[in-house]
C-alpha positions in Angstrom: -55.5 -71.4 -17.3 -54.8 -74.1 -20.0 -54.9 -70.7 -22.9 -52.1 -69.3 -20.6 -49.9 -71.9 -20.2 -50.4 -73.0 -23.9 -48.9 -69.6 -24.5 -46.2 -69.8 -22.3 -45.4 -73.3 -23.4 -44.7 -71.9 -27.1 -42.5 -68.7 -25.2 -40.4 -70.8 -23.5 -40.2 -73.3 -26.6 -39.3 -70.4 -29.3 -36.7 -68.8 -26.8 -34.8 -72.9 -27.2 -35.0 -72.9 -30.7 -33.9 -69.3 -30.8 -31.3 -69.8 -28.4 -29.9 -73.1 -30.0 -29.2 -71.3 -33.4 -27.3 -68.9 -31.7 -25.1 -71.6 -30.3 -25.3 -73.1 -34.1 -23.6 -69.8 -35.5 -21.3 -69.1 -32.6 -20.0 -72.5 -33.4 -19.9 -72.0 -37.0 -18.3 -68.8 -36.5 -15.5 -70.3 -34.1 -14.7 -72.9 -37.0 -14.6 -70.2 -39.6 -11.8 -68.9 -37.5 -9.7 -72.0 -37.0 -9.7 -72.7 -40.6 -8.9 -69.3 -41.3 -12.0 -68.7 -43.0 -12.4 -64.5 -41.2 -14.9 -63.2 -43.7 -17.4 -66.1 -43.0 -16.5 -65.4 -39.1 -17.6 -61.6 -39.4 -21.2 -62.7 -41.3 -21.7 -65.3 -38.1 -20.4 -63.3 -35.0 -22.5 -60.6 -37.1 -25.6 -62.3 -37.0 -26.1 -63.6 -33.8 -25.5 -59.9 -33.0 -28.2 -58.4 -35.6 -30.5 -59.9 -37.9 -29.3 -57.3 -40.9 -32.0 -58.5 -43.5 -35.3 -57.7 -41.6 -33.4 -55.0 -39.9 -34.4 -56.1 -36.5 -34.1 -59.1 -33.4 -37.0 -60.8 -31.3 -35.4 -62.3 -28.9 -37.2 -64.7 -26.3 -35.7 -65.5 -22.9 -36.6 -69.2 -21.6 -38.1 -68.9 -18.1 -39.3 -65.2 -18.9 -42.5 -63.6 -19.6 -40.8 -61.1 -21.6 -39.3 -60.0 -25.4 -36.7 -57.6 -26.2 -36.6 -55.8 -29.6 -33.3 -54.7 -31.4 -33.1 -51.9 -33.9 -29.4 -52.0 -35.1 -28.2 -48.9 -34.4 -26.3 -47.4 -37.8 -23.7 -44.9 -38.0 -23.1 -42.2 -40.5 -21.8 -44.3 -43.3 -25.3 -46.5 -42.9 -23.2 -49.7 -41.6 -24.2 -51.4 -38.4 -23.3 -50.3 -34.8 -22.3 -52.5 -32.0 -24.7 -53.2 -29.1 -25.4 -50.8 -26.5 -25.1 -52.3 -22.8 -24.5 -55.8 -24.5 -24.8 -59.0 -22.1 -22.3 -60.9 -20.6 -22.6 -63.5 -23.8 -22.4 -60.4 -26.5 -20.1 -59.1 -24.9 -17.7 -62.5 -26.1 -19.2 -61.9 -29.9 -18.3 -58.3 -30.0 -14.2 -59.2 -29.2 -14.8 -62.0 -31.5 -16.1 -60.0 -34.0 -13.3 -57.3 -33.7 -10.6 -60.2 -34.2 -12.2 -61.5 -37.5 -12.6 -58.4 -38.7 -8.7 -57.5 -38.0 -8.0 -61.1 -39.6 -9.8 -60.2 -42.3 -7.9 -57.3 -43.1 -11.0 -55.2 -42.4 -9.2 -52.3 -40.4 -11.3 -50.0 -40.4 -14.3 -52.6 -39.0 -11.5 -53.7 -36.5 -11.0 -50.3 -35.1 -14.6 -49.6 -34.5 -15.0 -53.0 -32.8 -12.4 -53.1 -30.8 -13.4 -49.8 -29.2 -16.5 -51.6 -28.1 -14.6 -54.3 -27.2 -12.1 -52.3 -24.9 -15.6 -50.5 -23.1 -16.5 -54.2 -22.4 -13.5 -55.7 -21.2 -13.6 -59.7 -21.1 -10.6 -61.7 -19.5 -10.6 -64.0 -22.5 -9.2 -61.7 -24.7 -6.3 -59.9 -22.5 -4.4 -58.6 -25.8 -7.6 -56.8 -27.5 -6.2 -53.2 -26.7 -2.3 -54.3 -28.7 -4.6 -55.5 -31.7 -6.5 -52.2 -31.4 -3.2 -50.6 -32.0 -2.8 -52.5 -35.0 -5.9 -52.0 -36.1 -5.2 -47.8 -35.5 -1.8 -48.3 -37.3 -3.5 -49.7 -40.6 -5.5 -46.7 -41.0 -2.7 -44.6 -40.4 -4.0 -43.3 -36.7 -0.1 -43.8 -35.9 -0.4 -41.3 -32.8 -3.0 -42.9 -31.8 -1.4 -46.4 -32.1 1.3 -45.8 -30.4 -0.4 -44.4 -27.3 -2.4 -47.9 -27.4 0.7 -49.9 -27.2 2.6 -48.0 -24.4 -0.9 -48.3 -22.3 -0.7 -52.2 -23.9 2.8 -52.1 -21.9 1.9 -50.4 -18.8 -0.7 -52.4 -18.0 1.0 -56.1 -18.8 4.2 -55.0 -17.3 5.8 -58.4 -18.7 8.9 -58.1 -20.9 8.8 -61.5 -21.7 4.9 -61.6 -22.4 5.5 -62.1 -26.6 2.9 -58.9 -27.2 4.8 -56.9 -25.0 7.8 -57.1 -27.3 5.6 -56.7 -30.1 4.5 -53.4 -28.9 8.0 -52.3 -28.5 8.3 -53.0 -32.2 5.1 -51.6 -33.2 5.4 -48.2 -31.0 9.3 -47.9 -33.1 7.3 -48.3 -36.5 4.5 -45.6 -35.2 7.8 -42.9 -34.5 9.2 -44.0 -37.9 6.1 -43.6 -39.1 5.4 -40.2 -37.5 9.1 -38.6 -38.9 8.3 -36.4 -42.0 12.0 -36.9 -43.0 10.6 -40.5 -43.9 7.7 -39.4 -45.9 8.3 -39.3 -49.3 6.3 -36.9 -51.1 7.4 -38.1 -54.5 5.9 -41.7 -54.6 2.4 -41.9 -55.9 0.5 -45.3 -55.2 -2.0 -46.3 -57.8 -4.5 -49.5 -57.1 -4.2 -52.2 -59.4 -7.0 -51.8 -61.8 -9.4 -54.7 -63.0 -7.5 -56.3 -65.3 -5.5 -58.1 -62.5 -8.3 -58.0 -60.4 -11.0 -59.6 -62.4 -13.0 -62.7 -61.4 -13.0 -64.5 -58.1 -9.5 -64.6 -56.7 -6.2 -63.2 -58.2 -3.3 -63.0 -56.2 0.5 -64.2 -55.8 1.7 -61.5 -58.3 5.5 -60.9 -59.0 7.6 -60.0 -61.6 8.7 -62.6 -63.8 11.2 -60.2 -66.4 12.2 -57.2 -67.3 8.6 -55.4 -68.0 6.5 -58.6 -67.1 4.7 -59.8 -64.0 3.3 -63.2 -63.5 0.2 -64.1 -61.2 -2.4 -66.4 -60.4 -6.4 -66.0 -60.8 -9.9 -68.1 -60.6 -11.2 -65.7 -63.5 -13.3 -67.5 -66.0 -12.2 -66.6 -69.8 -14.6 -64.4 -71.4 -12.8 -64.6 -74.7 -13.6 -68.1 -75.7 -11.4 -69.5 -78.4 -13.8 -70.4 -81.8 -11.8 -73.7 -82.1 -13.1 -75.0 -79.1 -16.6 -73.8 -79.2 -17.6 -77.6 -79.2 -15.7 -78.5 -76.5 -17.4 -78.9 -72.8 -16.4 -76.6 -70.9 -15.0 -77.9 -67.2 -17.8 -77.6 -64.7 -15.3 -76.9 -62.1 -13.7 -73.7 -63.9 -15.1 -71.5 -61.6 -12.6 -73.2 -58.8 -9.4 -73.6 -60.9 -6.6 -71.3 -61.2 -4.5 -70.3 -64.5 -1.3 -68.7 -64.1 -1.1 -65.6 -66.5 1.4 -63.0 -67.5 1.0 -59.4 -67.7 3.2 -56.8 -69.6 4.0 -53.6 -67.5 4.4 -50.7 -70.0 7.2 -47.6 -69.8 4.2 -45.5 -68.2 3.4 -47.8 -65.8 0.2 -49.0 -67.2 -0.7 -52.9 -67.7 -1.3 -54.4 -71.0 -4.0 -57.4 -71.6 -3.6 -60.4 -69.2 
């Protein structure tokens, strides 16, 4: 009898620690959202859900004899799935996870959450089905997204509810969106290359002149000036920004930051 309860002693003591780190990340994860920090929310929400690295979870319930195993389920493109039949308290991660990944400007993520999310309703988050629609409308599902927000309207039934006016805008967008007299086949979008997207962060770009841009970046200078080899370099580089300009050539292309 003192082997078994020894046992159970360490059981119940694992399923504490286990379940305490959850409450760790969750809390981590809520203040990664409130400062606006999404990307760091998805990795928490993420990992209370699925322990990615060893590809599986042990999880052990206090007051049970018992030890459920996890094999994330992974879809065609090899990235994670949500949780089949998830519990009450997955159920919160999984609509939490769906609004960092939306946040984050992860749309395509979003979408795929926030269909989970809308099989496991949770009162908390009435407006998950509106930011579905936006999700839909960022990958260009504009049918789709529009259908969203008129059942988004049907079901709040509250003109002056702020997302219900914000569907009526977003469902006008999805018919403009939708009218191939406002398609123009002529316009070609090209990605901005690495010159401008080198380094850590670059943003804020905007043309200065006639046939120059200006914008910001955290890039660290691999071209290192011979005159000031025996200077020492700033060990905060990495987190300082230079402001640099950028010639835009007749064809379009980008000369040398």
């Amino acid at each position: 009898m003192k082997k078994i309860y020894a046992i159970l002693t360490a059981i119940l003591i694992s399923g504490a620690i286990f379940g305490q780190t959850n409450k760790e990340l969750l809390r981590m994860g809520d203040a990664a959202m409130i400062n606006g920090q999404y990307t760091n929310a998805v990795h928490y929400y993420s990992f209370i859900l699925f322990k990615i690295q060893e590809g599986e979870e042990a999880i052990y319930y206090p007051y049970e004899i018992s030890t459920t195993y996890k094999e994330p389920e992974k879809d065609s493109t090899g990235t994670v799935s949500p949780p089949s039949n998830p519990n009450a308290k997955e159920i919160r991660i999984i609509h939490k996870l769906a609004d960092a990944y939306r946040l984050a400007d992860d749309y395509k993520n979003a979408e795929k959450w926030y269909v989970a999310a809308l099989e496991n309703p949770n009162e908390e988050f009435p407006y998950a089905k509106y930011f579905y629609g936006v999700s839909l409308m960022y990958n260009e599902k504009f049918a789709e997204a529009q259908a969203q927000f008129e059942a988004f309207q049907s079901e709040n039934n509250d003109p002056d509810n702020k997302y219900y006016k914000l569907a009526g805008d977003k469902i006008a967008s999805c018919q403009f969106a939708l009218n191939p007299s406002n398609t123009k086949e002529t316009i070609s979008i090209t990605n901005l290359d690495s010159l401008l997207n080198a380094g850590s962060t670059s943003f804020g770009l905007q043309f200065a002149s006639e046939g120059y841009m200006l914008f910001s970046s955290a890039r660290v200078e691999t071209k290192i000036d011979s005159s000031k080899l025996d200077e020492e370099r700033n060990p905060l580089e990495l987190y300082l920004l230079d402001i640099y300009t950028v010639k835009v050539n007749e064809d379009g292309s980008l000369g040398e930051p």
